[in-house]
N, C-alpha and C positions, 0 to 999 in steps of 0.2 A: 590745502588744510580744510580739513572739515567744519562747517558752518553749526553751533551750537546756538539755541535760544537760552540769552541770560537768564531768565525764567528758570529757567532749571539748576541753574548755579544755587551752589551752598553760599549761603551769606559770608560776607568775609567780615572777619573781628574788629577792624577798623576801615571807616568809610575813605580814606585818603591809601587806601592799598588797592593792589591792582592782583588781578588773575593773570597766571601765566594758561593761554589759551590751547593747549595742546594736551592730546590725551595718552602720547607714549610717552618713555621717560627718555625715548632718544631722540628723541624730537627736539627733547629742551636742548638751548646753546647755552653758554658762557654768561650772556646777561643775564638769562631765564632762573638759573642757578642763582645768580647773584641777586636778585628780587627776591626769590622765595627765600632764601637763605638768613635775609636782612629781616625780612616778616618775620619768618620763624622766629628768630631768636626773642621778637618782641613779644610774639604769639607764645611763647615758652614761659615767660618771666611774668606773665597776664594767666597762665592756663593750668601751668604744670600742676601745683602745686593741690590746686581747686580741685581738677581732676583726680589725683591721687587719694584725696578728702571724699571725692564720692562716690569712689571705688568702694570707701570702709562704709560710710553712713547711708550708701542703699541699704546693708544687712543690717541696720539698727532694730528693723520687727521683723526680721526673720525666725519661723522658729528653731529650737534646738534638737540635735538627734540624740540627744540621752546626757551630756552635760547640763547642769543647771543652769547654766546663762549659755547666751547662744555666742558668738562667733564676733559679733560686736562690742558687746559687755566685758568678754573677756580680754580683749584688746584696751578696750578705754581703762580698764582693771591694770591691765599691768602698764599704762603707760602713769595712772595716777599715782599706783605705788612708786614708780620710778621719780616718777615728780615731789613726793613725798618723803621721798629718802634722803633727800637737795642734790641729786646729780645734777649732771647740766645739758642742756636744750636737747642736743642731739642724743643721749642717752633716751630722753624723754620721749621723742618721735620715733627712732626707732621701736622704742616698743609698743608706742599707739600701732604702726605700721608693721611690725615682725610678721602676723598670721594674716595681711591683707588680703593672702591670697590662699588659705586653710582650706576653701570651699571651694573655686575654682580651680585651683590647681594643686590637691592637697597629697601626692606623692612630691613636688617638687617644691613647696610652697615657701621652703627658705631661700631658694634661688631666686624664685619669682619675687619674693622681697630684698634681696641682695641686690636684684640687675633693675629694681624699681629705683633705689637709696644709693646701690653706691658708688654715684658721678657724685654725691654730696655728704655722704659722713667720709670718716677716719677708714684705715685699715683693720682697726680694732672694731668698727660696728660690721663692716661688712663683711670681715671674716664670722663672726659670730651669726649675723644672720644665714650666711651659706649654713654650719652648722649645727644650729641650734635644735632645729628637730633630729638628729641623732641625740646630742647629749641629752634628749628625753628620757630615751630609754633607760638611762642608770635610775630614772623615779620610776619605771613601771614595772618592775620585776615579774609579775603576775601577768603581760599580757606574754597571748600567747605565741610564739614564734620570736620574741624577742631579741635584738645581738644587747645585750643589758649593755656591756662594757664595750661598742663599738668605739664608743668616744676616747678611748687609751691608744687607737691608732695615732691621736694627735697628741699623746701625753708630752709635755717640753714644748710644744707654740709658745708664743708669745701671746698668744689672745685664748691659751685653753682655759686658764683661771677667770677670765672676765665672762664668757662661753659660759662656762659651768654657773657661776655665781649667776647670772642672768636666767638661768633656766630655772634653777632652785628657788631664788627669791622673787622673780617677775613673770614666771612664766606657770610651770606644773603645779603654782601658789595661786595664781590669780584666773579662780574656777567659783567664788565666792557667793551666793545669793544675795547675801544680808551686806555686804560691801560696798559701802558710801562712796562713787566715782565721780571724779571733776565731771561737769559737762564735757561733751565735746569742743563748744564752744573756746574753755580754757585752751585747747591745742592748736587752732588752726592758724593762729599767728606767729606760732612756734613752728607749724609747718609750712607754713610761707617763708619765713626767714632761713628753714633749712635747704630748702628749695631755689632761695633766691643767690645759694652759696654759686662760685664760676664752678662750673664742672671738673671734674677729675674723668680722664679715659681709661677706664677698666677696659677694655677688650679684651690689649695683650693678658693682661692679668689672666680674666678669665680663661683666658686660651689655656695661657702655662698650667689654672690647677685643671683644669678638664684632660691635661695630660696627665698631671701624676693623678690623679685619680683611675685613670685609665692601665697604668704601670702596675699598680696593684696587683 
C-alpha cells in the first residue's frame, strides 16, 4: 500500500473518525465500506443541507443579465410569496431551491433541482420541479422559438395543476424590484428540517421517466 503524509489529508468532520487509507475504490473491503458509510451518513445529516444553502447564497451579489433582481432575489422572492400564501414547509423550500441551479446549469436546471430535493419532498414537488421550466413557456408568448403550449403534453397528471399554479403565482411573478423578501435567514431551518427528512430512492423513477421521455 502506498505510504501517504497525514499532512496532506483533508480534515475529517469529526475528531473520533478515522480515514479509510487507500486511494482506489477497489482497494476498499467490507469493513472500509462499512466505516465510510457509517460517517457518511452522519456527515450527511451535519452537511447536506448547509451545503445546499450555499449553493443559493454564494449568488446573493451576483449581478443580473437583464432581469431586475438577479438569480438570488428571485428565488428568496418566490419562496417568501410561497411562505406568505400559508402553504407548508416543503412547498416553501422548494421554491427558495426551484432555480438553484438557473446559472450553472440552466438548459437542465429543473432536474438539477429535482435530483437536488427529491430523496426529500413528495412526488407532487418533484414532479413539478422536473417540469417547471417548460410550463414557462405558456407566460412567454413573445420569446422567440418558443413551444408556448409544450406543457399540454402533460395535460391530465396529477401534479399538472400544482405545476401550472406554481409557475404562474411563484415563479414568472416573482421578478419584482420593489418586493419586501423574508431574509434568508427565515429559511434555513425550514431547510434543514427538509433535509433532515430519511431519504426516498428516486433512481428507478428517474430511469422510468428518462424513458418515456425518450419514447416520444
Amino acid at each position: 500500500m502506498t505510504s501517504h503524509h497525514r499532512s496532506s489529508f483533508s480534515p475529517l468532520a469529526q475528531a473520533d473518525w478515522r480515514y479509510v487509507e487507500k486511494v482506489s475504490l477497489e482497494d476498499f473491503q467490507p469493513e472500509d465500506w462499512q466505516l465510510l458509510n457509517a460517517q457518511r451518513q452522519d456527515y450527511l445529516s451535519q452537511h447536506q443541507a448547509d451545503q445546499a444553502l450555499r449553493m443559493l447564497t454564494a449568488s446573493e451579489h451576483d449581478p443580473a443579465f437583464g432581469y431586475m433582481v438577479n438569480n438570488f432575489r428571485h428565488c428568496l422572492q418566490s419562496a417568501t410569496m410561497v411562505l406568505r400564501d400559508g402553504r407548508d414547509e416543503e412547498d416553501v423550500v422548494v421554491a427558495l431551491l426551484h432555480d438553484v441551479g438557473f446559472i450553472t446549469c440552466p438548459l437542465l436546471h429543473g432536474d438539477f433541482a429535482a435530483q437536488l430535493l427529491g430523496a426529500y419532498v413528495s412526488d407532487r414537488n418533484y414532479w413539478m420541479l422536473q417540469h417547471h421550466a417548460t410550463f414557462q413557456n405558456v407566460h412567454s408568448p413573445h420569446l422567440p422559438g418558443v413551444r408556448q403550449h409544450e406543457r399540454e403534453l402533460w395535460k391530465g397528471h396529477p401534479h399538472y395543476d400544482w405545476t401550472a399554479e406554481f409557475v404562474a403565482k411563484y415563479d414568472q411573478a416573482a421578478a419584482d424590484p420593489s418586493y419586501a423578501c423574508e431574509p434568508i435567514e427565515t429559511f434555513v431551518p425550514m431547510v434543514r428540517r427538509i433535509f433532515a427528512r430519511k431519504p426516498v430512492d428516486r433512481r428507478t423513477t428517474t430511469l422510468e421517466t428518462q424513458a418515456m421521455k425518450e419514447s416520444r
